[in-house]
N, C-alpha and C positions, 0 to 999 in steps of 0.2 A: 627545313627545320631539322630534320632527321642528319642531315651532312654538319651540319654547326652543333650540333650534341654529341657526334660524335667526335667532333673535332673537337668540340672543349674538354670532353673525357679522354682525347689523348692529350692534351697540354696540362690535366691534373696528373696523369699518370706518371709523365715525365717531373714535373715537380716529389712527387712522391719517391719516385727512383734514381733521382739525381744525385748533386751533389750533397751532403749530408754534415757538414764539418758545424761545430758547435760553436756558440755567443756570439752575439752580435754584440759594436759596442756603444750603439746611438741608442736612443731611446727605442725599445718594442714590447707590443701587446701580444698577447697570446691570442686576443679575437683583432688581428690585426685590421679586420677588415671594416670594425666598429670605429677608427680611426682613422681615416682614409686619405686626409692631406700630411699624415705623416707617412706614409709609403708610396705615395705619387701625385705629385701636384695638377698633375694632368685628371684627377677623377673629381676636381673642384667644379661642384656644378652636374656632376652625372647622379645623379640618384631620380627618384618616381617623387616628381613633387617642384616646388619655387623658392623653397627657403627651410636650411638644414640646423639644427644645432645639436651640438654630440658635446656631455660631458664624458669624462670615464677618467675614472682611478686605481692603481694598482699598488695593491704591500706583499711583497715578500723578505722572505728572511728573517719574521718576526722572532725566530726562536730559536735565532743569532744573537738577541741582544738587543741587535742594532738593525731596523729593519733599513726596507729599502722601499722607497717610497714613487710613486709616480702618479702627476696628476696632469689633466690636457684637457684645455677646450678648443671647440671646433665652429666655424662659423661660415657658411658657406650660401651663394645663393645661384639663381640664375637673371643674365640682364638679356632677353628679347631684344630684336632688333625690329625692322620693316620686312627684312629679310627673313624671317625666321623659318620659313619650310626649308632654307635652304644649310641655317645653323643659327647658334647665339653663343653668347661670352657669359663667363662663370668668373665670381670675386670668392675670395674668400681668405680669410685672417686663421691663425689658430697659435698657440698659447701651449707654451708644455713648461713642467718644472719636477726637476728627478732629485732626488738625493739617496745619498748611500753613505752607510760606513759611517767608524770612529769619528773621524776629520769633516763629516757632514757633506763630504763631495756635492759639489749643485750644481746644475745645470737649469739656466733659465732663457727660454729664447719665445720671440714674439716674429710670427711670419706671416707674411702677406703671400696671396695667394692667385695667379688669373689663368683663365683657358680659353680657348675658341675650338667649340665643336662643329664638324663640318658634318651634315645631314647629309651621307651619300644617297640612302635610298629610306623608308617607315621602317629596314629594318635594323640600318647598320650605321652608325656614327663614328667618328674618327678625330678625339679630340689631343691638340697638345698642350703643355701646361708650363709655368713655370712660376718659382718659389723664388722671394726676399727677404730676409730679416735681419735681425739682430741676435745675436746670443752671447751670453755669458758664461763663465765657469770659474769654480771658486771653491776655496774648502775655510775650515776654522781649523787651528791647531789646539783650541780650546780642550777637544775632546781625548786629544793626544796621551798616550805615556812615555814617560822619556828614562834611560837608564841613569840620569842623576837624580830622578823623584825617588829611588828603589833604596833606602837605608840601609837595605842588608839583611831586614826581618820581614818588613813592610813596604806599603807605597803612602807615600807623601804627599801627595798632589800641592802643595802650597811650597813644596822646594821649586825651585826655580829648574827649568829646565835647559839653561843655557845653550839652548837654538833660536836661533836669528834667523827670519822669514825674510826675503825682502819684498817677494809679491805672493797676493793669495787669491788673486783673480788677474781674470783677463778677459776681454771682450773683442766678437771678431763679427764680419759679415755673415751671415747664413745665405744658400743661394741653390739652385732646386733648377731641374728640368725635370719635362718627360712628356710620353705619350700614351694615348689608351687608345682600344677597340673595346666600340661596345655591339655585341647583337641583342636585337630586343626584340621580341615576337609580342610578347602583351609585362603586364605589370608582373606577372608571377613565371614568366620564361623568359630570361636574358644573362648574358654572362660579361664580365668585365677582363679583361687582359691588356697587362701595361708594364710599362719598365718605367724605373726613372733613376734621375744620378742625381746627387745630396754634394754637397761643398766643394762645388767645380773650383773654387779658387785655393783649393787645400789652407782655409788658414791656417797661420802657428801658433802656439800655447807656449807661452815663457813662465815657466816658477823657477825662482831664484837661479835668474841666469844658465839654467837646458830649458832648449827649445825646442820644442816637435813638430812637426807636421801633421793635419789632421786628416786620415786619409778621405778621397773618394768614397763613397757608398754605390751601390749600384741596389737596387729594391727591383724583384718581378715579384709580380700579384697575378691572383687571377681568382674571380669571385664568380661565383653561377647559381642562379636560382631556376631548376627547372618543372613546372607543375606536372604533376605523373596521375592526379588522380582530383577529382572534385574537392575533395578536403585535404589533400594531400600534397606539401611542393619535397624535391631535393635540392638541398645545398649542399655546396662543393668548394671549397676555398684552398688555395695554396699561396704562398709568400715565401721569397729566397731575401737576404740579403748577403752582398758581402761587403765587406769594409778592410782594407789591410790581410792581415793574415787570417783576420776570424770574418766567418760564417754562419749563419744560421737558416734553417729553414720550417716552416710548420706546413702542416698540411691537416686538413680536417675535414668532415662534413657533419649535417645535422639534417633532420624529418621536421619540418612544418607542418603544425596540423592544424587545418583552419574552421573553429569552434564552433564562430560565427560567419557568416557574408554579408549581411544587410547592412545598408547605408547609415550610417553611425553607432554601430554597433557591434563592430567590424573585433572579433577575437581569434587570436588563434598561438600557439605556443612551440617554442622550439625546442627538442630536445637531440645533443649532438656530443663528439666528443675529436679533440684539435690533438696533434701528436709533435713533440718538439722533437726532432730528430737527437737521440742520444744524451736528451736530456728529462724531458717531460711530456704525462700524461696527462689530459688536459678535459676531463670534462665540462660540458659546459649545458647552457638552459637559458631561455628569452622567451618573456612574456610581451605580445604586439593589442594593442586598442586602440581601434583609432589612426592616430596618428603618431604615439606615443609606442616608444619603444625602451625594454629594460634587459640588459643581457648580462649574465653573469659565469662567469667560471673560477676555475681551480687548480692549479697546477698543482699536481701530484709525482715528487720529484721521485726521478729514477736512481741518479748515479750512487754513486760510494757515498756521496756527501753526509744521505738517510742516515747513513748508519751509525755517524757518529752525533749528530743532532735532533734526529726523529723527524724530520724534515720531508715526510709522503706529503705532507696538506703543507707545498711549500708557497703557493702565493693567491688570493683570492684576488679577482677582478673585477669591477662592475663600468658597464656603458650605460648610457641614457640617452635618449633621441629623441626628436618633435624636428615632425616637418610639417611645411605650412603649404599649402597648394591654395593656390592663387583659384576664383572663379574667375573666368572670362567673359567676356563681354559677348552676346550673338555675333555681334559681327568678326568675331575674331576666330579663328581657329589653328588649330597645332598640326605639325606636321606629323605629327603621329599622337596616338592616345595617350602615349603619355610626358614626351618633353611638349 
């Protein structure tokens, strides 16, 4: 136990000291980790329980005008085999829909989701994964201004803007690998480490005749919950992507303090604080009952941007969670406590 806590405190450390380069340009949460099939298809099916569902939504930029909006759901479970001491297979769908900006930029895509985790031993698993869908992207020029609406004193919006759109969406495959390790000593000591790649088949984007390329993504995670004390756990999370020429990376942790421990009665609260590499500070707070969980944070923006919009309380986030753990039957049992 003592060699894998160490080793996960040197693969957060490297995350933290690494590469640091800013934006990413696919959909990302500040609690990246409350979102889990959008950063590796491979952790479809790893969580303490038989059936996951994660809302969460995010607004920043509100006081830009024009905020930026993101909303995602998540749906994940586990399917048992005969086999199961030895592994099982994870489904799971998830749902995301982003807008920004003037022109209402949007992004809508629906993905399918599956893994097969291999039980090496009660302490370590080794699952791979992989992601399919559909996505869309589109804007309106409704919200536009154009230098023939502009009279000379004023703006016009009912002058004609004489631009010609020819296309203002386009729709491509989505498509996802990856792998994880997990170690797991009990429900409240285990860490997650995984890479995956995002749109192996680079689709293109055509608006009005240029065409792009969408690049590659590459996502590392790496999530740990380790109990230090009878009411006490540590959490440790890091997350890289890169995409094309931009990067981003967060790194965080937060103190679990568990209120309660009795059998449905079960309380305990997080309090932590996520760091955007040269962009944002990121407190953050989670209330757990049960089964039910509510996490919430705050990007409190760093750069130059502050200073010309007021923009410290730059974007608030909320997760929501309910897992369902299956009773089992006597005859049946797990290969470890808790898959």
């Amino acid at each position: 136990m003592r060699k894998n806590f160490y080793t996960a405190m040197v693969v957060f450390l490297i995350f933290c000291f690494g590469k640091n380069d800013l934006i990413g340009q696919d959909i990302h949460y500040s609690q990246f980790y409350n979102s889990p099939l959008n950063i590796n298809p491979a952790l479809t099916g790893i969580f303490n329980g038989d059936v996951r569902v994660i809302g969460s939504v995010r607004d920043q930029w509100r006081n830009v005008e024009v905020p930026y909006t993101t909303f995602t759901g998540n749906y994940d479970m586990k399917l048992y085999t005969k086999n199961r001491d030895k592994g099982f297979f994870g489904v799971g769908a998830i749902f995301n829909y982003d807008q920004s900006g003037d022109a209402n930029y949007n992004l809508t895509d629906l993905n399918l989701t599956g893994s097969y985790s291999r039980i090496l031993n009660s302490n370590n698993i080794i699952t791979a994964g992989i992601l399919l869908g559909v996505a869309s992207e589109g804007y309106s020029a409704n919200g536009l201004r154009w230098d023939e609406q502009w009279t000379g004193d004023r703006f016009d919006p009912s002058l004609p803007s004489n631009e010609n759109f020819n296309t203002d969406r386009f729709t491509y495959l989505e498509s996802g690998v990856g792998v994880n390790y997990r170690f797991q000593k009990s429900a409240r000591t285990n860490f997650n480490l995984g890479v995956g790649f995002w749109h192996l088949n680079q689709p293109s984007s055509t608006f009005d005749n240029i065409t792009s390329q969408l690049p590659r993504r590459l996502a590392l995670n790496f999530t740990g919950t380790f109990k230090v004390a009878n009411p006490l756990d540590l959490g440790l999370h890091a997350n890289h992507y890169s995409q094309g020429p931009y990067a981003e990376t967060v790194v965080g942790g937060l103190v679990r303090f568990h209120l309660n421990q009795n059998a449905g009665k079960k309380y305990a609260i997080d309090l932590g604080c996520n760091y955007r590499f040269g962009s944002s500070l990121i407190p953050l707070a989670a209330l757990h009952f049960n089964q039910w969980y509510v996490g919430a944070s705050y990007d409190l923006n760093l750069t130059h941007f502050q200073d010309l919009h007021d923009l410290r309380a730059g974007g608030p986030e909320v997760h929501i969670r309910y897992i369902i753990t299956n009773v089992q039957p006597l005859s049946q049992k797990k290969a470890c406590p808790i898959f």
